[in-house]
C-alpha positions in Angstrom: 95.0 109.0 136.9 96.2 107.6 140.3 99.0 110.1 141.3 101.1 110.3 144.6 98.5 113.2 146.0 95.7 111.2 145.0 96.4 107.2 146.4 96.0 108.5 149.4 92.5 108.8 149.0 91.8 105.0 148.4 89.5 103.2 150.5 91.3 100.3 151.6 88.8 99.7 154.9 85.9 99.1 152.4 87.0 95.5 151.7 89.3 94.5 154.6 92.9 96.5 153.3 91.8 95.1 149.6 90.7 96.5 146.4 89.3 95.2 143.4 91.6 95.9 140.3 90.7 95.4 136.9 93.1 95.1 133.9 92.1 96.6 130.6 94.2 96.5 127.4 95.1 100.0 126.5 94.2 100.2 123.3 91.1 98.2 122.4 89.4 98.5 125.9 89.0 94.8 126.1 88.7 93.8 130.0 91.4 91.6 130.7 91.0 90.1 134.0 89.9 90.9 138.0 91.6 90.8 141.2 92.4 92.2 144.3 95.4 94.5 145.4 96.6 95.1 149.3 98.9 98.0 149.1 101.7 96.1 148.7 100.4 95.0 145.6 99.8 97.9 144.3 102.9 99.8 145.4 105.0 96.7 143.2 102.4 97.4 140.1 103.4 101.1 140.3 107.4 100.3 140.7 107.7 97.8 138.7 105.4 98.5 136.3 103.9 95.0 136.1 100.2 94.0 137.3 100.6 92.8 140.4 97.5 90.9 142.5 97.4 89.6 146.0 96.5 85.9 145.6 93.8 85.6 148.8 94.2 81.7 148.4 98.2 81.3 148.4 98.2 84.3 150.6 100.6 86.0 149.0 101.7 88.5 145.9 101.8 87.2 142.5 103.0 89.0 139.3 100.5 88.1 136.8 102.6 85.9 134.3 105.0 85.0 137.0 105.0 81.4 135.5 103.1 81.8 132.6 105.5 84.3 131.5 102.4 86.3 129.9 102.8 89.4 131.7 100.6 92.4 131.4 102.8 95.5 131.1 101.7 98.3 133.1 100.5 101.4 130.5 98.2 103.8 133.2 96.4 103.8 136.7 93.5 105.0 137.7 90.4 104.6 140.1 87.1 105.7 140.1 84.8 108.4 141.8 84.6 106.7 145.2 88.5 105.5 145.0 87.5 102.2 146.1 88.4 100.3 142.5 91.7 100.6 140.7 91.9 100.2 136.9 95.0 99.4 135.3 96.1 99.8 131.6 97.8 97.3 130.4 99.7 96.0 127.2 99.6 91.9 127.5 102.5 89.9 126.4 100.4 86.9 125.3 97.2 85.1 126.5 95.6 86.5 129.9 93.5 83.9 131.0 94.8 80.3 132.6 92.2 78.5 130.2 94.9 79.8 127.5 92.3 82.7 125.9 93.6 86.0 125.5 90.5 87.5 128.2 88.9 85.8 131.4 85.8 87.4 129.5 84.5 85.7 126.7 81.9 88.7 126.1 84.2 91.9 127.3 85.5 92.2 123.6 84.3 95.3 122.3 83.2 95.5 118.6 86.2 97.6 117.3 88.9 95.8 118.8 88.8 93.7 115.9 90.9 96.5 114.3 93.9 95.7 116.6 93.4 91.6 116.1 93.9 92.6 112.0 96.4 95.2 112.5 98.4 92.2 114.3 98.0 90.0 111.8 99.3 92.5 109.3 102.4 93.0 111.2 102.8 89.5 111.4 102.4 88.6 108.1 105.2 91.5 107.4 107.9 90.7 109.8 107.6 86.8 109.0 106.9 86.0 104.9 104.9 83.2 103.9 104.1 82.5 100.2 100.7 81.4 101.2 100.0 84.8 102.4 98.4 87.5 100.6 99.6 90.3 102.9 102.9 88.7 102.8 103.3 89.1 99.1 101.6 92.5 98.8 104.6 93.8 101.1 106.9 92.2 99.0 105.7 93.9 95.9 106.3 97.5 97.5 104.8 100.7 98.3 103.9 101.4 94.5 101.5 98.3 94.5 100.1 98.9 98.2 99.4 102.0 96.8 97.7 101.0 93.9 95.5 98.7 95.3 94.3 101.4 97.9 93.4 103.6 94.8 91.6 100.8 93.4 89.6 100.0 96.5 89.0 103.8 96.9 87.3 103.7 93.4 85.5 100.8 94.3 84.0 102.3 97.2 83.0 105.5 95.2 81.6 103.8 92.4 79.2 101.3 95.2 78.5 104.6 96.6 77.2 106.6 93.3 75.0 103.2 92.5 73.4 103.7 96.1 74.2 99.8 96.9 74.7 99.5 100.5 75.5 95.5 100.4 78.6 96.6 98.1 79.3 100.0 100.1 79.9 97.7 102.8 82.2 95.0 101.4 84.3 97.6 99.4 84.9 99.5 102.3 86.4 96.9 104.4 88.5 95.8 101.4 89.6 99.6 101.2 90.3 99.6 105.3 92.1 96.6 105.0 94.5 97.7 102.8 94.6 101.1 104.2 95.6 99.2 107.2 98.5 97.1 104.6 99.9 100.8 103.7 100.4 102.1 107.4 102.0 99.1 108.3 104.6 99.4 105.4 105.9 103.0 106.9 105.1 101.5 110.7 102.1 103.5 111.3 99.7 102.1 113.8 96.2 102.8 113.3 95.7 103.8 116.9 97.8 107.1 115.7 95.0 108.1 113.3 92.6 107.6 115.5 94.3 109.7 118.5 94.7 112.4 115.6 90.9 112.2 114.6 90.5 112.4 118.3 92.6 115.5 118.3 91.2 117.2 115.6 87.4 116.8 116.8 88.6 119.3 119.6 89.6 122.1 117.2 
């Protein structure tokens, strides 16, 4: 983690009083974008807790989201072993990229992050009802049904499990982790909490 002892150590002469600074979302990994910071840039990302570039072309600073309004909110900073490239943690407000896509990467998406897209959806489809929606109307029929439907997925699972058929192992268990995902939502549990306590627990 880039601390007040340890920014001193960054190698701004490498690259001319620039550094290359990547932003990462915080919770799926997903590379967001690249630039470059002077330390002015970075001293306004650390303040105001915003990723903050310096734009080489209008020669100047520029708040990512500035106009866009898409900002990417500022979550942890660090650097690697040679302190000469800054990675920044960052929870976007929207999109990231000017083409409108949520990554300048088409390919930096890891595999799991699908997990956060869903979960998002969920909590969409919670906060806003639509009667087309079947995560919608599973809410509105209460924690007794949520709960009844992840005992009936649960069995499902088991009984795909005890007939050693892996094509219907696999389909019952992403029914069952979908609606597991349905339950947390109702008590405003994000999945990123069970996996920081599995995380956790792995230690002990």
């Amino acid at each position: 983690m880039l601390t007040s002892k340890n920014i001193k150590h960054l190698n701004w002469k490498k690259l001319d009083n620039m550094i290359p600074a990547i932003a990462q979302h915080y919770i799926s990994g997903e590379i967001l974008m690249f630039g470059y910071m002077n330390q002015e840039a970075l001293n306004n990302t650390i303040k105001k807790r915003l990723f903050t570039l310096f734009s080489r072309k209008k020669n100047r600073l520029w708040v990512k989201g500035e106009f866009s309004k898409n900002f990417l909110y500022v979550k942890k900073i660090t650097t690697d072993c040679d302190y000469d490239v800054i990675l920044v943690k960052v929870k976007p407000s929207g999109n990231t990229c000017h083409l409108n896509r949520f990554s300048c990467f088409k390919s930096s998406k890891p595999i799991y992050s699908f997990l956060l897209k869903l979960q998002s959806v969920i909590k969409s489809r919670k906060k806003e009802y639509s009667k087309k929606s079947y995560i919608s109307n599973l809410f509105s029929l209460g924690k007794n049904r949520i709960a009844q439907k992840v005992g009936e997925e649960s069995i499902e699972v088991i009984i795909a499990f005890l007939e050693n058929n892996s094509i219907n192992i696999i389909n019952e268990s992403s029914d069952l982790l979908f609606h597991l995902l349905i339950l947390l939502q109702f008590v405003n549990i994000d999945f990123k909490s069970i996996i920081l306590n599995l995380k956790d627990r792995s230690y002990k």
